[in-house]
N, C-alpha and C positions, 0 to 999 in steps of 0.2 A: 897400725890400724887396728888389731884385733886388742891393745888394750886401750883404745879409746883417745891416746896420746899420744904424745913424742915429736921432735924436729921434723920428722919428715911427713907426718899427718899433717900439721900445722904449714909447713910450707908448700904440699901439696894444695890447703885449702886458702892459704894465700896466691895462689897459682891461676886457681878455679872463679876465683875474687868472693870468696866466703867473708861478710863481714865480720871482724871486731865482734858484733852483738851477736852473730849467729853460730860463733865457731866450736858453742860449749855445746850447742844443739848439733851442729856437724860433726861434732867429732861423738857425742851418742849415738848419734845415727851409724858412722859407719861401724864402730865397737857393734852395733848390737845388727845391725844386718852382713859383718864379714860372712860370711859361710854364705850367703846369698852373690855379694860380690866376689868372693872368689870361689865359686862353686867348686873347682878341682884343683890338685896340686900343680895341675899344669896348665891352669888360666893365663893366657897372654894379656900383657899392657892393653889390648883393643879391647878385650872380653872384660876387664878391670873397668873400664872406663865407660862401655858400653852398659854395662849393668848399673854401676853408679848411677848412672845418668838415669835410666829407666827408675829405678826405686827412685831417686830424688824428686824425680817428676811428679809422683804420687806424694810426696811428703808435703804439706802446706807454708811449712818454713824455710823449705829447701827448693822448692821447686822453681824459683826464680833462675837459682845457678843452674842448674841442669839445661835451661833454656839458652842464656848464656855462654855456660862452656862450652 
């Protein structure tokens, strides 16, 4: 997640039901808001998910899935 890529961003946002069209913009988003999502080194899976969800809410192209997942 913190570089923007990789199997498991991509199948996390396959997971989420992040489209096809949307997943170049989900995956800048979470690259560029990590430190938000995981505010401490000892962030659990709920606080991960829970923040997600919060920031995507507020993004105009994301905000669908937040609603969603």
């Amino acid at each position: 997640m913190a570089q923007g890529d990789g199997e498991v961003l991509s199948n996390f946002a396959a997971l989420i039901g992040v489209k096809d069209a949307d997943r170049a913009a989900f995956y800048a988003f979470t690259q560029q808001n990590f430190a938000s999502i995981f505010a401490t080194e000892n962030t659990t899976e709920l606080e991960v998910l829970a923040s997600l969800e919060q920031l995507m809410a507020r993004e105009p192209q994301l905000a669908a899935y937040a609603q969603e997942g």
